[in-house]
PDB file of N, CA, C and O in Angstrom:
ATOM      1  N   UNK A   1     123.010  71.436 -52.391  1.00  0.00           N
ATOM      2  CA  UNK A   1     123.011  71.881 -51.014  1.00  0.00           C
ATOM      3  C   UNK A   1     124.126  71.171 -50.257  1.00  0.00           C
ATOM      4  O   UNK A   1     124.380  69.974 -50.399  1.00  0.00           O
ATOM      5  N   UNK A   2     124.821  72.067 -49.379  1.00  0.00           N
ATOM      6  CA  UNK A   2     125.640  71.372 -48.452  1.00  0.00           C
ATOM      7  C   UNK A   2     125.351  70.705 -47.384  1.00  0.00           C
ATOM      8  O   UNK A   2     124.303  71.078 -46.856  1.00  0.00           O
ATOM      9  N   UNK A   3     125.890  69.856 -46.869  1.00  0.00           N
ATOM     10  CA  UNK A   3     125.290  69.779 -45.201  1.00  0.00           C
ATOM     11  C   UNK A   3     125.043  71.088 -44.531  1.00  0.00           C
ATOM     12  O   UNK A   3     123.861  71.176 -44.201  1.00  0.00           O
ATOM     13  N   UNK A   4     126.083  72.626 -44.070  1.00  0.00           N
ATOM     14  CA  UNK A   4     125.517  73.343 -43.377  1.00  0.00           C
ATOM     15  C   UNK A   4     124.352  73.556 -43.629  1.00  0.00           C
ATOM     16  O   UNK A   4     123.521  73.840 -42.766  1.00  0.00           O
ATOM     17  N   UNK A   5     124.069  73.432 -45.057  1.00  0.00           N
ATOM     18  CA  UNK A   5     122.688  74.561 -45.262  1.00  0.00           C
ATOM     19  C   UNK A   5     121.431  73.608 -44.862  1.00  0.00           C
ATOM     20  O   UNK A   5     120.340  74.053 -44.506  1.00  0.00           O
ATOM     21  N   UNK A   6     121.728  72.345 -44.966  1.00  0.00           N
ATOM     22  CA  UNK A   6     120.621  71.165 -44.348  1.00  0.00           C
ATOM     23  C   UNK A   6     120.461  71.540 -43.399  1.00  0.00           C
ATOM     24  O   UNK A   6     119.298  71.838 -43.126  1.00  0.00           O
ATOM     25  N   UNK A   7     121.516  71.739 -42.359  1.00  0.00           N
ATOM     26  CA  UNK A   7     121.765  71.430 -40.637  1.00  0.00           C
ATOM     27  C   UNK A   7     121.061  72.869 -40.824  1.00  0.00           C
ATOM     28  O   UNK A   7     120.005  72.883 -40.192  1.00  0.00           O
ATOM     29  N   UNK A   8     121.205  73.564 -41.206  1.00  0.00           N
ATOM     30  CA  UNK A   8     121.041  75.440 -40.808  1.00  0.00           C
ATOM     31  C   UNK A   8     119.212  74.995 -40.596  1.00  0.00           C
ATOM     32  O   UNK A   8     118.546  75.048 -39.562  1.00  0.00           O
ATOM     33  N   UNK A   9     118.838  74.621 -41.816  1.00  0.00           N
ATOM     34  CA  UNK A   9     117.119  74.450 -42.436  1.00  0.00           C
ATOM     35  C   UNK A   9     116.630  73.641 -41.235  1.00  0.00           C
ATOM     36  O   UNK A   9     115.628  73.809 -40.540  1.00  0.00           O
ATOM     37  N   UNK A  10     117.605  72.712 -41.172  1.00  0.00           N
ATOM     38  CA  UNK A  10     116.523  71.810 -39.895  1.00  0.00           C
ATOM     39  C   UNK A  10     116.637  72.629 -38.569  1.00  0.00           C
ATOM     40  O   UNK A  10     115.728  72.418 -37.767  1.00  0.00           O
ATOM     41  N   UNK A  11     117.553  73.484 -38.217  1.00  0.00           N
ATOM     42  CA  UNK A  11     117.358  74.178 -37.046  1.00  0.00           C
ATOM     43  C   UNK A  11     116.649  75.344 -36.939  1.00  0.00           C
ATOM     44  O   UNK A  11     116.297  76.017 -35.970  1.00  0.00           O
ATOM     45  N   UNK A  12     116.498  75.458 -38.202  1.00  0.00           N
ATOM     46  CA  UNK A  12     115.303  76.570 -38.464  1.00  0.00           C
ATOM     47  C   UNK A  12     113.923  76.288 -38.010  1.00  0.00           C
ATOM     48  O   UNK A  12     113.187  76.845 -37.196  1.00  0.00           O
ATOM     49  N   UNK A  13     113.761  75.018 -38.958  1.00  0.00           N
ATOM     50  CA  UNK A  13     112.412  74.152 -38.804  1.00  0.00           C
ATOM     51  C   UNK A  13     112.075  73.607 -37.010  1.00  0.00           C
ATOM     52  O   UNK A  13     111.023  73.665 -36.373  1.00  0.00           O
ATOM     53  N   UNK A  14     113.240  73.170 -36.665  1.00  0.00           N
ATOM     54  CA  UNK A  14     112.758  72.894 -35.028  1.00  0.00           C
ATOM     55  C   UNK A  14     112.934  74.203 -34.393  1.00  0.00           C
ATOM     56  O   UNK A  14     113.218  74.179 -33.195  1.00  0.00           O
ATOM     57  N   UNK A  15     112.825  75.288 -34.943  1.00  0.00           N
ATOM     58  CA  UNK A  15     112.986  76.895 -34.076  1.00  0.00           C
ATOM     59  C   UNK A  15     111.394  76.763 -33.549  1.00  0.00           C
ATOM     60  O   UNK A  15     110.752  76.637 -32.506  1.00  0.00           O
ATOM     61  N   UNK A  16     111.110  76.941 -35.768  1.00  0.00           N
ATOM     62  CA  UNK A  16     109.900  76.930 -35.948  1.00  0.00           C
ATOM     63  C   UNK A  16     108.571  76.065 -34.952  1.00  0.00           C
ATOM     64  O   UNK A  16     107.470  76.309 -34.458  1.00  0.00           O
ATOM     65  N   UNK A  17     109.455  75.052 -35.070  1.00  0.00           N
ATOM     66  CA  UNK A  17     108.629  73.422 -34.341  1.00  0.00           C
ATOM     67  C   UNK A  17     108.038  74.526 -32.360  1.00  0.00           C
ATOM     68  O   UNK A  17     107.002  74.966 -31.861  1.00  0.00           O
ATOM     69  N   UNK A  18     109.194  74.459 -32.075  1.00  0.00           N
ATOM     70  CA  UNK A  18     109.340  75.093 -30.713  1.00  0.00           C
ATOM     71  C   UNK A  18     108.187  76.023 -30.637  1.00  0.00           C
ATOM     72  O   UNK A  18     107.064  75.661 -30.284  1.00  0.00           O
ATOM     73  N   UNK A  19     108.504  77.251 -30.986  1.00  0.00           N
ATOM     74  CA  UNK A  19     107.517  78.157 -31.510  1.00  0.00           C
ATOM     75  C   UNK A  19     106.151  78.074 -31.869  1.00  0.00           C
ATOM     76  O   UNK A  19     105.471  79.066 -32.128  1.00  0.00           O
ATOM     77  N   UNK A  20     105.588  76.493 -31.898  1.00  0.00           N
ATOM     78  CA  UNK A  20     104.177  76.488 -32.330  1.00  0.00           C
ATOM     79  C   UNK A  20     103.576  75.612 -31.632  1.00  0.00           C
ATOM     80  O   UNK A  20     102.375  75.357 -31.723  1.00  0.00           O
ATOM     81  N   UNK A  21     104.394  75.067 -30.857  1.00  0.00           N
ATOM     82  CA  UNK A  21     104.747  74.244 -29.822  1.00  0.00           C
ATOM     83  C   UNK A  21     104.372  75.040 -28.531  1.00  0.00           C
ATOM     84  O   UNK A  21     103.457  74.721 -27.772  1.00  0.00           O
ATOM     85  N   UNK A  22     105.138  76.042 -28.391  1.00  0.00           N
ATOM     86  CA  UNK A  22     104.777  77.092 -27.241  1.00  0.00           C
ATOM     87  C   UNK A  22     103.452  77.697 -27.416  1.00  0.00           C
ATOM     88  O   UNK A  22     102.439  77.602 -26.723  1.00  0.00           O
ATOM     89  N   UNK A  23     103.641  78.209 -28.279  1.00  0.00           N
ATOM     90  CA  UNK A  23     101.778  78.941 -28.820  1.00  0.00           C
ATOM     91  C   UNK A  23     100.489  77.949 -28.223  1.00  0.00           C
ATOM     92  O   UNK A  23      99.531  78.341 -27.557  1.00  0.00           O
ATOM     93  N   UNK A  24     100.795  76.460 -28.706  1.00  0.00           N
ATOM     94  CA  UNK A  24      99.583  75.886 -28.533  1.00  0.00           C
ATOM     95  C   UNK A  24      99.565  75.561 -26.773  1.00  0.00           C
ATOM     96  O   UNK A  24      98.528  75.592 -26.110  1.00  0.00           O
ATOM     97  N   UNK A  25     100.887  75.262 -26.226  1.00  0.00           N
ATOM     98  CA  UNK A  25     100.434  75.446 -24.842  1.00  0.00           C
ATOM     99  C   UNK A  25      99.849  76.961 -24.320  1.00  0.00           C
ATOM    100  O   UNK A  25      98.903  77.086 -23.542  1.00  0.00           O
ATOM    101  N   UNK A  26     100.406  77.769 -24.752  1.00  0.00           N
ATOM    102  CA  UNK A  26      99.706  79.298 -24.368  1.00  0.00           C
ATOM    103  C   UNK A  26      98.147  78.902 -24.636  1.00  0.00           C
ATOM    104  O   UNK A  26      97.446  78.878 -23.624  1.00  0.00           O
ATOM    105  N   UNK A  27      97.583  78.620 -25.752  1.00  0.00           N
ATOM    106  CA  UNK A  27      96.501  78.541 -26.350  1.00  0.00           C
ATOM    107  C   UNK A  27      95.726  77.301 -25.536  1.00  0.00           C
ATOM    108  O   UNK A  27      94.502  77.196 -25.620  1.00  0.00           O
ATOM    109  N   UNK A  28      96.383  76.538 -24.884  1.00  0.00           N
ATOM    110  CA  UNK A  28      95.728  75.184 -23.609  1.00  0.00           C
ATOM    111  C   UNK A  28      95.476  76.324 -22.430  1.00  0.00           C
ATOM    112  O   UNK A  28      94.441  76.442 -21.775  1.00  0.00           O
ATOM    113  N   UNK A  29      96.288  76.875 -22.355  1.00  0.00           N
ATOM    114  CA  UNK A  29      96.336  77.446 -20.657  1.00  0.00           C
ATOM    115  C   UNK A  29      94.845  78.674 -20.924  1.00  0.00           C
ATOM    116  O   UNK A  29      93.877  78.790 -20.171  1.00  0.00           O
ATOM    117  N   UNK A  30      95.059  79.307 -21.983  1.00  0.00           N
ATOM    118  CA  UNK A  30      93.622  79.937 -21.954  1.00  0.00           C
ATOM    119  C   UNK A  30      92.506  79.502 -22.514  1.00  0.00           C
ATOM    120  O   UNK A  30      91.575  80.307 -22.559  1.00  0.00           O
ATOM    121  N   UNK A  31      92.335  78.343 -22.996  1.00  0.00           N
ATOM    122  CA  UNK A  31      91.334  77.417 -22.868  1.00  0.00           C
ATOM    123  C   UNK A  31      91.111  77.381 -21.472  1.00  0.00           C
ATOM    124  O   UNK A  31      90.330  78.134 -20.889  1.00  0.00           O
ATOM    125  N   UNK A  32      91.731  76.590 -20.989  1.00  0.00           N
ATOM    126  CA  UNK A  32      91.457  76.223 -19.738  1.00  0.00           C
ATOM    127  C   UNK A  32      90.821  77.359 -18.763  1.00  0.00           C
ATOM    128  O   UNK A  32      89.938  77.056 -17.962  1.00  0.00           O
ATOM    129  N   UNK A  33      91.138  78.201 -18.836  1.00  0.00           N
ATOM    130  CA  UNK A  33      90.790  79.739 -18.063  1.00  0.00           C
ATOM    131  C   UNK A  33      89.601  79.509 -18.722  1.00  0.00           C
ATOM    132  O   UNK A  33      88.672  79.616 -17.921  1.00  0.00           O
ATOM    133  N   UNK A  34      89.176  79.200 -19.991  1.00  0.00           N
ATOM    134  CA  UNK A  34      88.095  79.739 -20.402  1.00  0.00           C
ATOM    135  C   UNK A  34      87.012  79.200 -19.862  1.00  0.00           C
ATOM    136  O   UNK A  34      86.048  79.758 -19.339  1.00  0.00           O
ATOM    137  N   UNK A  35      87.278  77.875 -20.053  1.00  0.00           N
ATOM    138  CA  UNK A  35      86.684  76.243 -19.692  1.00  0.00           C
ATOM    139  C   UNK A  35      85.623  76.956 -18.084  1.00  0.00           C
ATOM    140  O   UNK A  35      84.434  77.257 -17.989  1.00  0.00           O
ATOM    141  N   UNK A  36      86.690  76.986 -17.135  1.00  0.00           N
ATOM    142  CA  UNK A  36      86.794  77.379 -15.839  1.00  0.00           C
ATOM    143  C   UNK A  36      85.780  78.740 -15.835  1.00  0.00           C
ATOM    144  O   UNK A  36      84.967  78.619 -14.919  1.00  0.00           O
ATOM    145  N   UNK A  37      85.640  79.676 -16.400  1.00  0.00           N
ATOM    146  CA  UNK A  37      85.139  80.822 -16.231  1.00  0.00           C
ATOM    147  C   UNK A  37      83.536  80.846 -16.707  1.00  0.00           C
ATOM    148  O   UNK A  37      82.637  81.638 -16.422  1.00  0.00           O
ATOM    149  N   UNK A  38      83.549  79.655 -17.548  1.00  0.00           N
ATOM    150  CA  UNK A  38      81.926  79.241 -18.521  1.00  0.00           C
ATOM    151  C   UNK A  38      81.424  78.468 -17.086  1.00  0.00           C
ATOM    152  O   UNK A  38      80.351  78.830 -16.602  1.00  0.00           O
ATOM    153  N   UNK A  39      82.129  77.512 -16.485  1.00  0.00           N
ATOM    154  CA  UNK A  39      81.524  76.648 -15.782  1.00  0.00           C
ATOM    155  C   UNK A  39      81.317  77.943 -14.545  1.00  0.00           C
ATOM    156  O   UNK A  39      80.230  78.512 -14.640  1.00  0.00           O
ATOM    157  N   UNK A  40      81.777  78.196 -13.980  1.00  0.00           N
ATOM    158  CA  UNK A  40      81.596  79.361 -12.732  1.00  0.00           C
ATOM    159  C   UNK A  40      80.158  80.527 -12.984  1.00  0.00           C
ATOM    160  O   UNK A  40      79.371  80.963 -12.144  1.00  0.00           O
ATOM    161  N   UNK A  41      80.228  80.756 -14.347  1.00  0.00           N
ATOM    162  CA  UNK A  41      79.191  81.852 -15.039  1.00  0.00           C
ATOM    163  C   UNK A  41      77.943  80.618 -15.235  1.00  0.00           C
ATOM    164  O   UNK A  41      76.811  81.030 -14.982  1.00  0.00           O
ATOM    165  N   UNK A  42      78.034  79.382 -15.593  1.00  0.00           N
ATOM    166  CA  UNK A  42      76.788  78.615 -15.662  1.00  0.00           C
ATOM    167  C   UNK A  42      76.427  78.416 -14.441  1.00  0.00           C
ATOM    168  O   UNK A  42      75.261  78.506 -14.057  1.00  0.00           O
ATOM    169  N   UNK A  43      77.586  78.073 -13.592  1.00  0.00           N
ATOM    170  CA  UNK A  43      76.707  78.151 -12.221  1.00  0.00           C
ATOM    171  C   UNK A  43      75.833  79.108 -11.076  1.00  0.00           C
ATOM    172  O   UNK A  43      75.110  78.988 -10.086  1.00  0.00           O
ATOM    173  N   UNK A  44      76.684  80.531 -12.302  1.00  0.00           N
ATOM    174  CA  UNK A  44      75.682  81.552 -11.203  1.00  0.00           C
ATOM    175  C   UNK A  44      74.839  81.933 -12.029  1.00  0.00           C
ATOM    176  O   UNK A  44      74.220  82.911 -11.612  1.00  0.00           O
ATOM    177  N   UNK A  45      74.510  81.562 -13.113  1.00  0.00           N
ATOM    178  CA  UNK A  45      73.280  81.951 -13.469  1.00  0.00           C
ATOM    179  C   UNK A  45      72.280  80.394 -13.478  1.00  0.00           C
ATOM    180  O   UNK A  45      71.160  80.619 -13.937  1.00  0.00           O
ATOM    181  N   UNK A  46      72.456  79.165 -13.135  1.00  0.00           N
ATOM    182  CA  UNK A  46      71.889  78.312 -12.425  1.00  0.00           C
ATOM    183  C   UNK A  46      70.816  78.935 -11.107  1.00  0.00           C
ATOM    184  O   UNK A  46      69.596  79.042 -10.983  1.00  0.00           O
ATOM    185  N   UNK A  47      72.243  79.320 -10.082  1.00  0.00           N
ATOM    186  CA  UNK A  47      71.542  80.157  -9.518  1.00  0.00           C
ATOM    187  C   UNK A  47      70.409  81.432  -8.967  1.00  0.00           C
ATOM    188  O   UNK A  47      69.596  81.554  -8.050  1.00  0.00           O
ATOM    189  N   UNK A  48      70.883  82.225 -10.072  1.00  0.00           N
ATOM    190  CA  UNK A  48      70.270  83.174 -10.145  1.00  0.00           C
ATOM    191  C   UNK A  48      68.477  82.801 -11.104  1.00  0.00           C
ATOM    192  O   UNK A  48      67.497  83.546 -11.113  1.00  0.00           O
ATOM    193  N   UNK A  49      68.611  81.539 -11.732  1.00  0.00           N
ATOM    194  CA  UNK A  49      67.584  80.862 -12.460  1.00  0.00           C
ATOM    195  C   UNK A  49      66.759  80.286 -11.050  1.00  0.00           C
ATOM    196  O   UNK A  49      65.529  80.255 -11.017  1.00  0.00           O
ATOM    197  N   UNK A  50      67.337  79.983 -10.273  1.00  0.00           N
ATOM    198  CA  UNK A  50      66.344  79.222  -8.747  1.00  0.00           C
ATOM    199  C   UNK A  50      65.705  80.316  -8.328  1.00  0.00           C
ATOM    200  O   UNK A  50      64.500  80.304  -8.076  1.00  0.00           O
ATOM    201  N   UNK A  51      66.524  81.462  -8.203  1.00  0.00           N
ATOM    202  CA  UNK A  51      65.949  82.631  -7.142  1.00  0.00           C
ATOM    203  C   UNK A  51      64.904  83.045  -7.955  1.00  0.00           C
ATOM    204  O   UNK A  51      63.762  83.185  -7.515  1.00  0.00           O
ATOM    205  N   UNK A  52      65.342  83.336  -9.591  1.00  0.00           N
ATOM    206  CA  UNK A  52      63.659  83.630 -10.154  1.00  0.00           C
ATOM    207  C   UNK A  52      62.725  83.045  -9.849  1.00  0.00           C
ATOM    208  O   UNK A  52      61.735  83.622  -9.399  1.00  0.00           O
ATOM    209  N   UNK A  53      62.799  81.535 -10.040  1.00  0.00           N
ATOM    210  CA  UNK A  53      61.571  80.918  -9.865  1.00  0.00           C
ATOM    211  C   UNK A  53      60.962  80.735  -8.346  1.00  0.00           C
ATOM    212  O   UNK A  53      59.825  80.393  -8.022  1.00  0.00           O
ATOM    213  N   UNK A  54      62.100  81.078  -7.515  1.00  0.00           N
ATOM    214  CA  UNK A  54      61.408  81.154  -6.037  1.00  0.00           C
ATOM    215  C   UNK A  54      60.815  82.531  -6.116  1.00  0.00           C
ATOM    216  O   UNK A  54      59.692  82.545  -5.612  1.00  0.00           O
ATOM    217  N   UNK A  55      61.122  83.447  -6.487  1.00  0.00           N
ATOM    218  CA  UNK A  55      60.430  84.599  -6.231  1.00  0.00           C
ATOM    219  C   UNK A  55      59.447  84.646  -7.231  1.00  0.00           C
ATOM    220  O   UNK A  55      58.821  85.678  -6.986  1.00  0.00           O
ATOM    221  N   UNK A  56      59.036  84.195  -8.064  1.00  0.00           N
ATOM    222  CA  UNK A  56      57.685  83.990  -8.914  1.00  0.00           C
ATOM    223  C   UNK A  56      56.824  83.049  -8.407  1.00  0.00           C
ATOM    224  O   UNK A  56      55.617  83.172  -8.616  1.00  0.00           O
ATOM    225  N   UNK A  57      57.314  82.013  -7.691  1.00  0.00           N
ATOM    226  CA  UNK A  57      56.284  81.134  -6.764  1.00  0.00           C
ATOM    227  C   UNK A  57      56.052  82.093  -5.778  1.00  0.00           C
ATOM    228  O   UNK A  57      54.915  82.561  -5.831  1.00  0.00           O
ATOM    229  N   UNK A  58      56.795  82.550  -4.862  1.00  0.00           N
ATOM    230  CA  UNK A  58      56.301  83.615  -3.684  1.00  0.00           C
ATOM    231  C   UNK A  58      55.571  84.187  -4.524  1.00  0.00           C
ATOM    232  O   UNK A  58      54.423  83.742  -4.507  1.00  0.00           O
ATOM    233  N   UNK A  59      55.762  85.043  -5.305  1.00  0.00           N
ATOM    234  CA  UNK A  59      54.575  86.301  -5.765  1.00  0.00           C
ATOM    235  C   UNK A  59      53.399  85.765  -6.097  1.00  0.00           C
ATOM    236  O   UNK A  59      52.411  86.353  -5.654  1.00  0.00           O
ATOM    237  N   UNK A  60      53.154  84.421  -7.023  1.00  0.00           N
ATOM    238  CA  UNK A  60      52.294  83.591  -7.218  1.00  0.00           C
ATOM    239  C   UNK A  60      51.174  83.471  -5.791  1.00  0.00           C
ATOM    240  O   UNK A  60      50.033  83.923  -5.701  1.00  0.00           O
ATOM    241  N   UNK A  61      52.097  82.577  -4.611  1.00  0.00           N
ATOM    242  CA  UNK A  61      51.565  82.633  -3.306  1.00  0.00           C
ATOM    243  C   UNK A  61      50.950  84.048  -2.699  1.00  0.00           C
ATOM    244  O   UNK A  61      49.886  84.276  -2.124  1.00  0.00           O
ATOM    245  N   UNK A  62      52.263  85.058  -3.131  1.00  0.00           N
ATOM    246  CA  UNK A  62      51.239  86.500  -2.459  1.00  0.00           C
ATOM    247  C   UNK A  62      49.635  86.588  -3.033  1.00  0.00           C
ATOM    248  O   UNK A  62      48.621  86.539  -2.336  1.00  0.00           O
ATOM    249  N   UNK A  63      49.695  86.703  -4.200  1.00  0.00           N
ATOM    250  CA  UNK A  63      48.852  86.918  -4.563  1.00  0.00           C
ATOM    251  C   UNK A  63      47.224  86.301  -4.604  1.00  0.00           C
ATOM    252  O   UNK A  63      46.106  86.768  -4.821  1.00  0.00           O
ATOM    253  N   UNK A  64      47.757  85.091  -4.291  1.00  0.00           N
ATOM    254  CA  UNK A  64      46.794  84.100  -4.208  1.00  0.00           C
ATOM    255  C   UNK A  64      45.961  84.085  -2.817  1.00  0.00           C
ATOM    256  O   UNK A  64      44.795  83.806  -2.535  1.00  0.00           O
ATOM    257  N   UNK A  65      47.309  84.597  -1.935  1.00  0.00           N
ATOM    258  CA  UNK A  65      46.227  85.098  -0.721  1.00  0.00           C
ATOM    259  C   UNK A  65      45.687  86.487  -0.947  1.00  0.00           C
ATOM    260  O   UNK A  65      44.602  86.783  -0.446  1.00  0.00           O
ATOM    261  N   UNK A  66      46.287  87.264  -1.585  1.00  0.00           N
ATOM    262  CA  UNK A  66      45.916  88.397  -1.528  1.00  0.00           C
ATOM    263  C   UNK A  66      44.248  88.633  -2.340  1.00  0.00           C
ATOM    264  O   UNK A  66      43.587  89.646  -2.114  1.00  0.00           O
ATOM    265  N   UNK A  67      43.882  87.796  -3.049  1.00  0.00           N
ATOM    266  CA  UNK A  67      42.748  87.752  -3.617  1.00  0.00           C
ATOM    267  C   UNK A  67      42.025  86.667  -3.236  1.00  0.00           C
ATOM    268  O   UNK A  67      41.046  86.481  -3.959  1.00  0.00           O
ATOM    269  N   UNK A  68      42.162  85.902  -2.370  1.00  0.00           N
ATOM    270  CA  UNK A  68      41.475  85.202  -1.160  1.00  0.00           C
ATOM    271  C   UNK A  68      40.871  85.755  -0.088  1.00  0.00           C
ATOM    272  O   UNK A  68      39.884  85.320   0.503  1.00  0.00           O
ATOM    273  N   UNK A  69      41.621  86.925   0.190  1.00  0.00           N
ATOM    274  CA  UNK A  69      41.472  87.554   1.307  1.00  0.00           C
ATOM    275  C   UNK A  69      40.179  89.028   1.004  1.00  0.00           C
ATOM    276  O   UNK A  69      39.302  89.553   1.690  1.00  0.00           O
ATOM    277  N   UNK A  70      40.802  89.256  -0.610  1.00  0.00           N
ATOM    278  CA  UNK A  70      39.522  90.623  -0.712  1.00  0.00           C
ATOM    279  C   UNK A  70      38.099  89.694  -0.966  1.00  0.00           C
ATOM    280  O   UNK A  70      36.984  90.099  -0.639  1.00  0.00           O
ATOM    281  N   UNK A  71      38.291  88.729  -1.439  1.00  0.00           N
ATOM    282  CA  UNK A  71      37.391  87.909  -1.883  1.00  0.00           C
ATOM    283  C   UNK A  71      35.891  87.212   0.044  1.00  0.00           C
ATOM    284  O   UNK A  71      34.709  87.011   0.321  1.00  0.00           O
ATOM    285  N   UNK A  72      37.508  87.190   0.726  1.00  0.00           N
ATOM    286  CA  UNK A  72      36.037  87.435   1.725  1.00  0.00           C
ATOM    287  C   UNK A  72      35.872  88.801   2.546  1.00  0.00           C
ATOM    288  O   UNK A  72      35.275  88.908   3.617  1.00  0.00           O
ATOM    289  N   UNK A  73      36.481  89.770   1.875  1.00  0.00           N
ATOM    290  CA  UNK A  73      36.046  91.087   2.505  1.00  0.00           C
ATOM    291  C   UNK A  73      34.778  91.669   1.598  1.00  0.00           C
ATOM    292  O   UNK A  73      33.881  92.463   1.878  1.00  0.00           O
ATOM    293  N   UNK A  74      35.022  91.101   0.676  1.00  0.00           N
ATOM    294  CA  UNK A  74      33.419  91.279  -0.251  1.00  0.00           C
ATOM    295  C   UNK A  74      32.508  90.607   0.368  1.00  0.00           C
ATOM    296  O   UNK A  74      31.595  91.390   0.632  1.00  0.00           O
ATOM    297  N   UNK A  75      32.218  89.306   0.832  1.00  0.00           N
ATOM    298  CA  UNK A  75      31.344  88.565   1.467  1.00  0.00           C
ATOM    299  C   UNK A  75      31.190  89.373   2.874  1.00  0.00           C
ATOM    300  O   UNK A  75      30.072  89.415   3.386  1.00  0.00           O
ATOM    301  N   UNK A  76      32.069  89.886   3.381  1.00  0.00           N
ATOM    302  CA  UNK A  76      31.849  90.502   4.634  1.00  0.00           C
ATOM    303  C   UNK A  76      30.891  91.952   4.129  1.00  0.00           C
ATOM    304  O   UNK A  76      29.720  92.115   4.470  1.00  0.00           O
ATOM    305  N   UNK A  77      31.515  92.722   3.436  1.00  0.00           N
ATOM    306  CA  UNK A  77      30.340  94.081   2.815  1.00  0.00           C
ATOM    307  C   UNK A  77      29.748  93.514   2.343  1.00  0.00           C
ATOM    308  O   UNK A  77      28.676  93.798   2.877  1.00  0.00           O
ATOM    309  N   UNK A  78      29.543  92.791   1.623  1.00  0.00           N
ATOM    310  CA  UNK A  78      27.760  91.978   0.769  1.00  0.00           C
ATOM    311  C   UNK A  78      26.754  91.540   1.894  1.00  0.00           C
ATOM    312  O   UNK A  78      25.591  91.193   1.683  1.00  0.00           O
ATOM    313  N   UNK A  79      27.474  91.617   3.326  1.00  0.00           N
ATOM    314  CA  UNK A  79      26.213  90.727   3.965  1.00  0.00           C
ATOM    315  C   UNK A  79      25.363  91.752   5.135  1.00  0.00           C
ATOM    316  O   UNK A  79      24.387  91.315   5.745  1.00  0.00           O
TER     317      UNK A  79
END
């Protein structure tokens, strides 16, 4: 081998280098998007996890009066 063909190979190889080099920052930047989009989606379904359980305690509460309440309308017709 001559020197050009060394010099040619190694500028090949740092083309190469560059090139995978760039990819993996492409491949950071949509990580990162990704990262960002999991945390935003955990937090609204955090959310949306509170509102269930508030609205299953309310219904819980409806109901609890609601069969409190027939409970003395029976005592009222029973008497």
């Amino acid at each position: 081998m001559d020197n050009k063909e060394v010099i040619r190979q190694f500028e090949e190889i740092e083309h190469k280098v560059e090139r995978v080099i760039e990819a993996c920052k492409s491949h950071e930047a949509t990580n990162l998007e990704l990262i960002n989009k999991i945390e935003r989606l955990e937090e609204e379904l955090q959310k949306k996890t509170e509102a269930e359980n508030n609205y299953l305690k309310e219904r819980d509460l409806i109901r609890s009066k609601i069969d409190s309440l027939l409970v003395r309308l029976e005592d009222i017709t029973e008497v």
